[in-house]
C-alpha positions in Angstrom: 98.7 -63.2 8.6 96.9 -62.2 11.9 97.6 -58.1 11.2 95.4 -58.1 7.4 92.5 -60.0 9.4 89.6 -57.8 10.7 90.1 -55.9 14.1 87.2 -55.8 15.5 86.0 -57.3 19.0 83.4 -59.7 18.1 81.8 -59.4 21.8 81.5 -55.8 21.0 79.6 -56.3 17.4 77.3 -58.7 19.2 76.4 -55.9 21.4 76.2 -53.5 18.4 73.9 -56.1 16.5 71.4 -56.2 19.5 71.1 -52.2 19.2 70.9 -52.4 15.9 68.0 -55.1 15.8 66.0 -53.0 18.4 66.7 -49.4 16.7 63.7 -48.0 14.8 65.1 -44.7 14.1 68.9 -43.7 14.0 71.0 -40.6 14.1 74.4 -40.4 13.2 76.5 -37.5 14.3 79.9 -35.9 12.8 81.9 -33.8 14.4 81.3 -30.1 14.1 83.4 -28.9 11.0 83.3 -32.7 9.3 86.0 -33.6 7.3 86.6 -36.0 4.5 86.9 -38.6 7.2 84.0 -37.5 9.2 81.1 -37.1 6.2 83.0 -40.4 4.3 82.4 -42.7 7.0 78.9 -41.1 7.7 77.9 -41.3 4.4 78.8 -44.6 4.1 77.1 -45.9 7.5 74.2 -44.3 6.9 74.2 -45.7 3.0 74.9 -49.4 4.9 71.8 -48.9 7.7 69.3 -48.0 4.4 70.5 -51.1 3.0 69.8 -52.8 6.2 66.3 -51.4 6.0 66.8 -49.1 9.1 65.4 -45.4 9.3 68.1 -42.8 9.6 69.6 -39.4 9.1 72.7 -38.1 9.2 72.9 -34.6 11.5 76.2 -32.6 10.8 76.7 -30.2 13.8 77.8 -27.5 10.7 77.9 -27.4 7.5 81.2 -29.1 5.7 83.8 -28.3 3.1 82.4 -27.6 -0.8 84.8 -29.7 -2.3 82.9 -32.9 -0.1 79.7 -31.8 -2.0 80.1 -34.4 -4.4 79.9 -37.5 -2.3 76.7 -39.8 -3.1 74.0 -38.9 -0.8 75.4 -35.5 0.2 71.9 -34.0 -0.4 70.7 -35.6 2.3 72.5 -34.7 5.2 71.4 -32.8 8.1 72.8 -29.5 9.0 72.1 -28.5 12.6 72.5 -25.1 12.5 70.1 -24.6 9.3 67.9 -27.5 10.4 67.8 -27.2 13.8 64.2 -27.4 14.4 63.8 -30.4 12.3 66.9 -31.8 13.1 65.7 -31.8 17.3 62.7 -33.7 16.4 64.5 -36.0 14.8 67.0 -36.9 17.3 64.4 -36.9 20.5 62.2 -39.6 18.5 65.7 -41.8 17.7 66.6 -44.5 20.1 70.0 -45.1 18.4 73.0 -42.5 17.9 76.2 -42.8 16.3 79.0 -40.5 17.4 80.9 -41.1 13.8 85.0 -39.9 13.9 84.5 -38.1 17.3 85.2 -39.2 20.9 84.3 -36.5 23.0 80.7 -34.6 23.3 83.2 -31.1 23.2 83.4 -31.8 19.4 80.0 -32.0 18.4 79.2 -28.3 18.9 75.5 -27.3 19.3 74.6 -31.0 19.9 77.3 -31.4 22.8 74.4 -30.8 25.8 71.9 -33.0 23.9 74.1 -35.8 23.7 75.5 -35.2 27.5 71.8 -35.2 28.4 70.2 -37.5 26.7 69.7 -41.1 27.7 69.7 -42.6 24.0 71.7 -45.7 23.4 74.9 -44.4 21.7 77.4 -46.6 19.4 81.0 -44.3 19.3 83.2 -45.5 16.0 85.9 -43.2 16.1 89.9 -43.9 15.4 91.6 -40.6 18.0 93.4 -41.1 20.9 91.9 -41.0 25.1 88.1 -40.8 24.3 86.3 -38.8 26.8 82.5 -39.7 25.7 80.3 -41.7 27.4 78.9 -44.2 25.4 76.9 -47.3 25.5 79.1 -49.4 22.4 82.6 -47.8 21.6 84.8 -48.9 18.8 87.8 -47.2 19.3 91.2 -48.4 17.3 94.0 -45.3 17.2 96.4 -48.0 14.8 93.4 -47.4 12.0 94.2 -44.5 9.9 91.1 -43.2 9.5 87.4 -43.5 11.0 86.5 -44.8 7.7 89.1 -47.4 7.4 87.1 -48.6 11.2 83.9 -48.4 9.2 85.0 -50.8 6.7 86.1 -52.9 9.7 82.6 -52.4 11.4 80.7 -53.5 8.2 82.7 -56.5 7.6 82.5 -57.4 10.9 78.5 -57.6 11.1 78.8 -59.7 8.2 78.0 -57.3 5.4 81.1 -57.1 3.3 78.8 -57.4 0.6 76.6 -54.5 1.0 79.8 -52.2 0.4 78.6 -51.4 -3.3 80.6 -48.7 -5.4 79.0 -45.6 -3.8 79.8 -46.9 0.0 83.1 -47.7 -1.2 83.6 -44.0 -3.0 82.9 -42.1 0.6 85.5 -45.3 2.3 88.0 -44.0 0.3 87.4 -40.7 0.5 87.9 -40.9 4.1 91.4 -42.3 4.3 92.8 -40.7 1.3 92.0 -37.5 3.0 93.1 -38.6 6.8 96.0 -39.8 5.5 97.4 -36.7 3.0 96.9 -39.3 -0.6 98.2 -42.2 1.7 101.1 -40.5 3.1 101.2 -40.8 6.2 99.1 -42.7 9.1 98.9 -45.1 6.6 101.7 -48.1 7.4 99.9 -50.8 7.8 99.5 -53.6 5.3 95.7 -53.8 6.0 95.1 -50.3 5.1 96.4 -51.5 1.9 94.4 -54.1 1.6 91.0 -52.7 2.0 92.1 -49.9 -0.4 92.6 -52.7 -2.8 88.8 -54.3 -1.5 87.4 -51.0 -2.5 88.9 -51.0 -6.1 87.5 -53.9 -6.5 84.0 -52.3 -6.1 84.8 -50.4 -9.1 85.8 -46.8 -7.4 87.6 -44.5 -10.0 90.4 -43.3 -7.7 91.6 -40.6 -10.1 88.0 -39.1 -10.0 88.0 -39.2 -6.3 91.3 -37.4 -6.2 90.2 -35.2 -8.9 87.6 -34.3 -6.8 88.9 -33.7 -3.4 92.2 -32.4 -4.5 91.2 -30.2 -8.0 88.0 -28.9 -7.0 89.0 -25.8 -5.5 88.0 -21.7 -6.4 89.8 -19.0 -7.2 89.6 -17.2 -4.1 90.7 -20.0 -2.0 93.7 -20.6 -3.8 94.2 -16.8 -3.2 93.5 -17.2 -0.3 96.0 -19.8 0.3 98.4 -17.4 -1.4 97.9 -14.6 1.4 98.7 -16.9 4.3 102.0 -18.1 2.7 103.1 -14.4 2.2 101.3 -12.0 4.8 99.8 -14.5 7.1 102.9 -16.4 7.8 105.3 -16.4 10.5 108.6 -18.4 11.3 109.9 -19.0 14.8 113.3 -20.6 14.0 114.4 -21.3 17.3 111.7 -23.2 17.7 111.4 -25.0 14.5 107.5 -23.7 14.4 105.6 -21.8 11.8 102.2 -19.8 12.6 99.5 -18.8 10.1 97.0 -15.9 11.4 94.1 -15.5 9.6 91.4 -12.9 10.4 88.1 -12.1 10.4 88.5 -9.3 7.6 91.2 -11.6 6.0 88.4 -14.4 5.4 85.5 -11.4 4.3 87.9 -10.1 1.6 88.8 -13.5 -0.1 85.1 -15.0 0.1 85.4 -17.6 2.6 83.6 -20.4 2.1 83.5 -24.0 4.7 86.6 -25.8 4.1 88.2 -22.9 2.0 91.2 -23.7 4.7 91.1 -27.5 4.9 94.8 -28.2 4.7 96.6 -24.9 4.7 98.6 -25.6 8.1 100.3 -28.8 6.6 101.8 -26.5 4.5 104.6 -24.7 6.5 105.7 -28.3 7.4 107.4 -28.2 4.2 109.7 -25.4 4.9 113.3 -27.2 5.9 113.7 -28.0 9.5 110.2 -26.6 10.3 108.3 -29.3 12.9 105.4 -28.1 14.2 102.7 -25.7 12.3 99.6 -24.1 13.5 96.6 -22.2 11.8 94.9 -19.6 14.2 91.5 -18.4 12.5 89.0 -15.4 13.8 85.5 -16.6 13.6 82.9 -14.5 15.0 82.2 -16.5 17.9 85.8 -18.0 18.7 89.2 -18.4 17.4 89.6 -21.9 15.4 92.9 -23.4 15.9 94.9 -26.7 13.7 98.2 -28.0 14.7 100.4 -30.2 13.0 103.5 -31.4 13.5 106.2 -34.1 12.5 108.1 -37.3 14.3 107.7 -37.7 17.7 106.0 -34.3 18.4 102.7 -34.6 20.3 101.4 -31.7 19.4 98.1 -32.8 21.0 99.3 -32.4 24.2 99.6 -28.9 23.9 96.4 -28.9 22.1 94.5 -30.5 25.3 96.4 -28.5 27.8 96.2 -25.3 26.7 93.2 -24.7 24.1 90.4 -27.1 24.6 91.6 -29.4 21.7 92.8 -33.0 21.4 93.6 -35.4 18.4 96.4 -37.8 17.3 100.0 -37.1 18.5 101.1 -35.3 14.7 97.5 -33.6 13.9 95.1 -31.9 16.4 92.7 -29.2 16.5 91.4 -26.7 19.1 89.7 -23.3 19.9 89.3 -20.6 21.9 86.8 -17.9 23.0 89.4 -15.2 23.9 90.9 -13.2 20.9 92.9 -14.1 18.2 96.1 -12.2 19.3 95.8 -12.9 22.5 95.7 -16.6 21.7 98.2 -16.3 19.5 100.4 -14.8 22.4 99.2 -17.8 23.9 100.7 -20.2 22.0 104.4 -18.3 22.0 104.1 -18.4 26.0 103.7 -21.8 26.2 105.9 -23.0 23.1 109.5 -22.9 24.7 108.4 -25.3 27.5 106.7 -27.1 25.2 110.0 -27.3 22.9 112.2 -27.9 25.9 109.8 -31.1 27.0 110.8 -32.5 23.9 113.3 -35.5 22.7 115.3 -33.8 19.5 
């Protein structure tokens, strides 16, 4: 059956394997605030490359969720903003980046003037919608359900299926369980299915994994959590929408840690007739925003128009440097256009 076959443009990985081949040193790039998704299929690329024999590091634009800390070879991942210094030399002496599960320089935070800048050869795997980067190689599929179900893809692709050992496969799986909510959504297509099924086969313990991810959480975040769904929440009926507002004080008081809020705007969708959800957080620097929404809501068109965001059509993200009730206002100004535009 032509849809459980690999996806990938075979005149594109003959490009790829002609960087690849001339690349003595490689960076590969997250986005800023990394995901499952984002540090999975990092991990795993840059576990593939050492296997290859290739010199590389992977540079996270910030630092990532806790609960990720488990993933083989997390040690050894860059952080830019603790590492800068080492993390510039680095990526001036590469000749080869990766823009992993990102398609726009906006969403690589410190790094987003380097890699504007710079003239390295860049390779872009990446699974969003209307990518805005300039690149050298893209790989860009939205019908994958995760950046790391690509990955798997791009391995197999360059003939390396099997290099994918247990660890590689771990951070694979990772990925799209956590892109796709357990396999819940995004997740339709009968090839998702059967790579999943490839990556048992390299012996991953899916209830560890799960474990893991999903059980791996502190007391104050789950207070945390608890705050939002009583004082932090707010319903706008009319327009079938449900805000969380989270502050800077909010975020002191519980002991916010990266990733303590991974999640917490999906859950408002579970409140009847409730189609669209967003998460506003104060950070010092900016106000963090995540949208989510159900059916045929593109929420990340009103994540692109109005707060310097993008993503897929259900689940986008965004920010803002003015304040957070001002943005907030923000988003209630433009919601009943936005609701009107819509097909219900």
């Amino acid at each position: 059956m032509n849809e459980l076959r690999n996806r990938i443009d075979k005149d594109l990985i003959r490009e790829a394997k002609e960087l690849l081949n001339n690349a003595v040193q490689i960076s590969i790039i997250p986005h800023s605030g990394p995901d499952g998704d984002a540090i999975g299929s990092s991990l795993a690329l840059y576990q593939y490359l050492q296997k290859k024999g290739r010199q590389c590091k992977i540079i996270s634009p910030s630092a990532y969720p806790v609960f990720l800390n488990w993933l083989p070879r997390n040690s050894e991942v860059m952080v830019y903003t603790k590492d800068k210094k080492d993390a510039d030399v680095y990526l001036k002496e590469s000749n080869l980046i990766f823009m992993v599960d990102h398609n726009s320089f906006k969403r690589s935070g410190d790094l987003e003037g380097y890699l504007e800048s710079c003239d390295t050869k860049k390779i872009m795997i990446d699974h969003h919608p209307e990518p805005e980067a300039k690149v050298d190689i893209m790989f860009s599929d939205i019908t994958m359900c995760s950046t790391c179900e690509l990955m798997f893809e791009f391995i197999e692709a360059l003939g390396d299926l099997s290099m994918i050992d247990e660890s590689i496969a771990e951070c694979i799986y990772t990925g799209i369980v956590t892109d796709t909510g357990g396999l819940s959504y995004n997740s339709s297509q009968p090839r998702t299915y059967q790579i999943v099924g490839a990556l048992l086969f390299r012996g991953i313990d899916k209830s560890k994994i799960h474990s893991n991810v999903y059980d791996n959480f502190s007391i104050d975040r789950m207070k945390l959590l608890g705050h939002c769904l009583d004082q932090g929440l707010e319903v706008l009926s009319e327009y079938q929408t449900a805000i969380i507002k989270l502050t800077k004080e909010d975020l002191k008081r519980f002991n916010y840690r990266d990733g303590d809020t991974e999640g917490f705007v999906n859950y408002p969708l579970s409140i009847r007739d409730i189609r669209v959800a967003v998460i506003f957080i104060e950070k010092d620097d900016m106000v963090k925003i995540s949208f989510r929404s159900k059916g045929n809501v593109p929420i990340n068109k009103l994540a692109r128009e109005y707060f310097n965001g993008g993503g897929h059509m259900n689940a986008a993200g965004g920010r803002t440097n003015k304040k957070l009730d001002v943005a907030i206002s923000k988003f209630k100004e433009v919601l009943p256009e936005f609701y009107q535009s819509l097909e219900l």
